[in-house]
C-alpha positions in Angstrom: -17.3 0.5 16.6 -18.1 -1.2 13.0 -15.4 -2.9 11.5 -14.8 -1.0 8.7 -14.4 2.2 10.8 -11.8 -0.1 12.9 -10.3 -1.3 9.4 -9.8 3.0 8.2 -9.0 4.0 11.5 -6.1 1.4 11.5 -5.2 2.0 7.9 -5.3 5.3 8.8 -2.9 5.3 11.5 -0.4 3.8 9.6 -0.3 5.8 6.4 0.2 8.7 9.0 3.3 7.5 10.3 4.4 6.8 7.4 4.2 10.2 5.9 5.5 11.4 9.1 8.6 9.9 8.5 9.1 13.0 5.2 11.0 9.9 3.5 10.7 8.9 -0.2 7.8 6.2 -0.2 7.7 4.0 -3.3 4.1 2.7 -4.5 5.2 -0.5 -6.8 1.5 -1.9 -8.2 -0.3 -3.9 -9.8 -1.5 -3.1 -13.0 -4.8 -4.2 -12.9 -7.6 -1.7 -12.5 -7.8 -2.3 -8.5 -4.1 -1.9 -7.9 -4.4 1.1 -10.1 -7.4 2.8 -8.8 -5.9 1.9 -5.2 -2.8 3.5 -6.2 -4.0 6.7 -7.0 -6.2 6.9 -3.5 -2.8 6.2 -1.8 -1.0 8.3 -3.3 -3.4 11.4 -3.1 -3.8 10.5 0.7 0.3 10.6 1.3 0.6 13.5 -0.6 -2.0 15.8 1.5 0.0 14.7 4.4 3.5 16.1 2.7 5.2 13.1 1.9 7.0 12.7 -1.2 5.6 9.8 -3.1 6.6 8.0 -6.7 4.6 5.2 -8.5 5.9 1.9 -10.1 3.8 -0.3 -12.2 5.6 -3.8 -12.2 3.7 -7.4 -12.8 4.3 -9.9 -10.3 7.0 -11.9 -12.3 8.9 -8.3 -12.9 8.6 -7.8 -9.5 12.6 -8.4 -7.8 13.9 -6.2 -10.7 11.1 -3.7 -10.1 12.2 -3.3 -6.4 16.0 -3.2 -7.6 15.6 -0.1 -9.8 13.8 2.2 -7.5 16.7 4.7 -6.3 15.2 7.1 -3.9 12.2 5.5 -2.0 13.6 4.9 1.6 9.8 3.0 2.6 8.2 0.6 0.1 4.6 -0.1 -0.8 3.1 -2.7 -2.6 -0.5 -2.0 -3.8 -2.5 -4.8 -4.9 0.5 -7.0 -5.2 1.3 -10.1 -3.0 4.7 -11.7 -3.0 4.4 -15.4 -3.5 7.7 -16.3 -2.1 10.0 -15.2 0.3 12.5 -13.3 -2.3 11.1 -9.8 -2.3 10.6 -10.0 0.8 14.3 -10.0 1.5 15.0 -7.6 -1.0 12.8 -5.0 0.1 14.5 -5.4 3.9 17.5 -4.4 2.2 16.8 -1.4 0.0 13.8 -0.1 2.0 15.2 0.8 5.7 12.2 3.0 6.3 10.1 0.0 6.4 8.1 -2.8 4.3 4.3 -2.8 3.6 1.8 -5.1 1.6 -1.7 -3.1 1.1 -3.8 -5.6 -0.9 -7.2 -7.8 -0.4 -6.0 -11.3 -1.3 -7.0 -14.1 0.9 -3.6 -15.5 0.5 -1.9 -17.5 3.2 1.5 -16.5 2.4 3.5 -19.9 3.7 6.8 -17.9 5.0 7.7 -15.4 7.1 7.0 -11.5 6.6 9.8 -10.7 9.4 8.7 -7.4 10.4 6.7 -6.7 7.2 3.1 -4.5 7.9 0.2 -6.0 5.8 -2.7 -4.0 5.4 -5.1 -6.1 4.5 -9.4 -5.7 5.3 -9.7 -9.6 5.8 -7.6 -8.6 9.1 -11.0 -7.2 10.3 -13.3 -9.8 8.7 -14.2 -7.5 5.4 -13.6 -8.4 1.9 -13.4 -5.0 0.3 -11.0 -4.4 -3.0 -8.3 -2.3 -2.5 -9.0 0.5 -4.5 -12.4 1.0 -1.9 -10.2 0.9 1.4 -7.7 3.2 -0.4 -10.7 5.6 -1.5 -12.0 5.9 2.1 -8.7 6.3 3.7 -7.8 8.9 0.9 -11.6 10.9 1.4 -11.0 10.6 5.4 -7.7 12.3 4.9 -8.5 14.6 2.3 -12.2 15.3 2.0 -11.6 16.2 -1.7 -10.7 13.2 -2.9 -14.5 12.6 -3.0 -14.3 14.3 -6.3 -12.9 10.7 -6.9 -15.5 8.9 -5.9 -16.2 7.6 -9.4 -13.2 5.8 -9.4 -14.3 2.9 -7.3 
């Protein structure tokens, strides 16, 4: 199997639990166009499997009080957004019980510990893709519609 079928099958299998879950999911991104494109492939993909999804544009500096005003989400996502220290990280452990998850493309080497953070990242299977393209096929794969998207990306 290619790696980008093993990169969507993965990403796959994890937006799928996650919507299994039928908990509040919180996308927090980026606003750049990747993180917003990649946002709206996301979100289309959660939604065809039922789950109840809101979307949060924050910068990277805004990011802590971002986190701190989201009152429903029980799982968090960040979408094209990498924490540079260890601070949201914490936070997001706290007021996110359903679970932690980084979907981006950086080739960051984040220098502390994610604890039992997911992060979704196509580098983990030797591709450099942008986020909005792995969002896009994940999105099409779960909802063949979304193709009426594909100008997006």
């Amino acid at each position: 199997m290619d790696p980008l079928t093993k990169w969507i099958d993965f990403l796959e299998d994890i937006i799928r639990k996650i919507a299994s879950q039928r908990s509040d999911i919180a996308l927090i991104h980026h606003i750049t166009p990747d993180g917003i494109v990649a946002t709206i492939f996301l979100k289309k993909a959660l939604e065809s499997l039922d789950a109840p999804v809101e979307t949060v544009a924050s910068l990277p500096e805004d990011l802590l009080f971002t986190m701190e005003n989201i009152d429903v989400a029980k799982t968090l996502v960040l979408v094209d957004l990498v924490p540079l220290g260890p601070g949201p990280v914490s936070i997001a452990h706290e007021f996110f019980p359903g679970g932690f998850l980084i979907f981006d493309h950086e080739s960051i080497d984040l220098n502390y510990d994610l604890r039992d953070t997911i992060r979704l990242n196509p580098q983990m299977f030797s591709l450099k893709l942008p986020a909005s393209y792995s969002a896009y096929l994940l999105a099409e794969r779960i909802d063949p519609s979304s193709q009426n998207l594909s100008w997006l990306v």
